[in-house]
C-alpha positions in Angstrom: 15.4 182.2 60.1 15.8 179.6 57.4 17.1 177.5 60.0 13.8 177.2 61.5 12.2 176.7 58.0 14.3 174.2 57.4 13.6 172.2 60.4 9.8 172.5 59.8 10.0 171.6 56.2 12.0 168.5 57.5 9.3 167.9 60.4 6.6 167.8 58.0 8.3 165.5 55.6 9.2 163.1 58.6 5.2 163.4 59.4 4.5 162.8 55.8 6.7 160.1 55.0 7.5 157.8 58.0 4.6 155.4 58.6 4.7 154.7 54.1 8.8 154.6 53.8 8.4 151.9 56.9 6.1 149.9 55.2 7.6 149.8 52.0 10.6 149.1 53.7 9.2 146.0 55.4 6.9 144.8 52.2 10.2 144.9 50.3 13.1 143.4 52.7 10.8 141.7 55.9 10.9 142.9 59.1 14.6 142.6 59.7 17.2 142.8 61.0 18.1 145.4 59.9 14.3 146.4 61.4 12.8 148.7 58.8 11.8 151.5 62.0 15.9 151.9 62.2 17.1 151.7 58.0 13.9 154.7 57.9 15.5 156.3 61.0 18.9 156.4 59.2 17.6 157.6 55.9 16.2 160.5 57.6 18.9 161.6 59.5 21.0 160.9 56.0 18.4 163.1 54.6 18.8 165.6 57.2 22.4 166.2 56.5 21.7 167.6 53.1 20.7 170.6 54.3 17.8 172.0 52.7 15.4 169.7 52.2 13.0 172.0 49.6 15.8 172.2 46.8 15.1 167.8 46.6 12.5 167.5 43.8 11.3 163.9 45.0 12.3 163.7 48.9 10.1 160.1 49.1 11.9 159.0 46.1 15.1 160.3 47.6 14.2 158.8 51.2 13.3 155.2 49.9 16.4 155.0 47.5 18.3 156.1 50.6 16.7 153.5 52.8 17.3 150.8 50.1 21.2 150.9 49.4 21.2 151.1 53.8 19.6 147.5 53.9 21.5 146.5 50.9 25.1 147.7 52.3 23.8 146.1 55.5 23.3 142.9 53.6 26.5 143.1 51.7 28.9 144.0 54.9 26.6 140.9 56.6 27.0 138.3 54.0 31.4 139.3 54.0 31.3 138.5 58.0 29.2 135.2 57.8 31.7 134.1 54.6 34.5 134.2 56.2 33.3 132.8 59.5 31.8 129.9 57.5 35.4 129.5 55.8 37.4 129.2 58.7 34.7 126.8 60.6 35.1 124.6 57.2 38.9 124.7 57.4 38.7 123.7 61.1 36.0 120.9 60.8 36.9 119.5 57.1 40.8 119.8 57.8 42.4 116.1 56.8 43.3 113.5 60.0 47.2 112.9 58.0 47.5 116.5 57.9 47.6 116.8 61.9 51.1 117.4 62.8 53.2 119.4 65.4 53.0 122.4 63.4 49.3 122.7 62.7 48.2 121.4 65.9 50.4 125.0 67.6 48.7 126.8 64.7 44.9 125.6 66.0 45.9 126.1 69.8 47.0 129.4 68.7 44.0 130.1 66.8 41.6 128.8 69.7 43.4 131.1 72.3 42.8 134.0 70.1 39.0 133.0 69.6 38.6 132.4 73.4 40.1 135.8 74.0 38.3 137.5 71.9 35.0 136.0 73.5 35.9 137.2 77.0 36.0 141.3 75.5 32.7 141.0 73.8 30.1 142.8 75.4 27.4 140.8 77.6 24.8 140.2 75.0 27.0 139.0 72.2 28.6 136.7 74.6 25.1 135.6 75.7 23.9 135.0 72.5 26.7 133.9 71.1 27.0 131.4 73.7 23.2 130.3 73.0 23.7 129.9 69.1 26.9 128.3 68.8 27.2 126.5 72.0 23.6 124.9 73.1 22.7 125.3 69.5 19.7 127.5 70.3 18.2 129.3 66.9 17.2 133.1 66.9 13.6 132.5 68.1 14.5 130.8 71.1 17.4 133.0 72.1 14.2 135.7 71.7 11.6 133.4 73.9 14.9 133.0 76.6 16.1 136.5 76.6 12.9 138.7 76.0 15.2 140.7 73.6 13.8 141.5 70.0 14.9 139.4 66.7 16.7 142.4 65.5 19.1 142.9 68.8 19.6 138.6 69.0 20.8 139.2 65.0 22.8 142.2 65.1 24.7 141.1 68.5 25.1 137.4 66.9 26.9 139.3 63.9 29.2 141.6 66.1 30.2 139.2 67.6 31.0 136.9 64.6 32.8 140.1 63.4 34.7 140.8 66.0 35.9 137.2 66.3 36.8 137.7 62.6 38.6 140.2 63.4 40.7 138.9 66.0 41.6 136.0 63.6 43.2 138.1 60.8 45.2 140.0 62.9 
């Protein structure tokens, strides 16, 4: 039986707390990405996994602090992916004309093969709007206009697939 108490002490809070924990979500960090509807999402279902929801004093207090470090680790995990991509498109672009030899030109051809394999197992949208972006130089909005997909979907597949490209290069 405390099951079901549980589970309509939870409902009430989600009914409570939703529509506020969204908008302070989106006052605070915009309207994503990460869209403030799915960090609020997340915090509940975090929230959910506690267990007993009455024994938290402050469960709005507890929800938006939640909700918070979501966006922020989401920012932080971001910000290492785009850093690293920027690094090695520096080291390719800035790399000195002298220092072209035999050697580095193998290493680059290496390099590029891993890249352009990488590309062909990425999932159709990151391919799509990776192809956009970095290719035709299309920015976020008009990858929206020309898809019909939201801003949130165009930046989390532009990031997979930055990661995953990442990835492929430090292995």
């Amino acid at each position: 039986m405390a099951g079901r108490s549980n589970t309509l002490a939870f409902e009430e809070l989600y009914r409570s707390y939703w529509k506020d924990l969204c908008r302070q979500l989106r006052r605070a960090f915009g309207s994503g990405p990460p869209e403030p509807e799915d960090v609020a999402q997340a915090a509940f279902a975090r929230f959910a996994e506690l267990g007993d929801p009455e024994q938290v004093r402050n469960p709005r207090a507890l929800l938006l602090v939640t909700a918070r470090n979501i966006i922020l680790d989401h920012k932080r995990r971001n910000g290492r992916h785009m850093a690293y991509a920027r690094t090695i498109q520096a080291e390719l672009i800035n790399a000195p004309h002298n220092d072209i030899s035999p050697e580095r030109a193998l290493i680059d051809m290496e390099r590029l093969e891993i890249v352009k394999r990488a590309i062909d197992t990425l999932p159709h949208k990151q391919k799509v709007v990776l192809s956009l972006h970095r290719h035709h130089g299309y920015t976020y909005q008009q990858i929206v206009a020309e898809t019909g997909w939201s801003y949130g979907d165009v930046y989390r597949q532009m990031e997979a697939a930055l990661a995953s490209l990442a990835s492929a290069l430090k292995r």
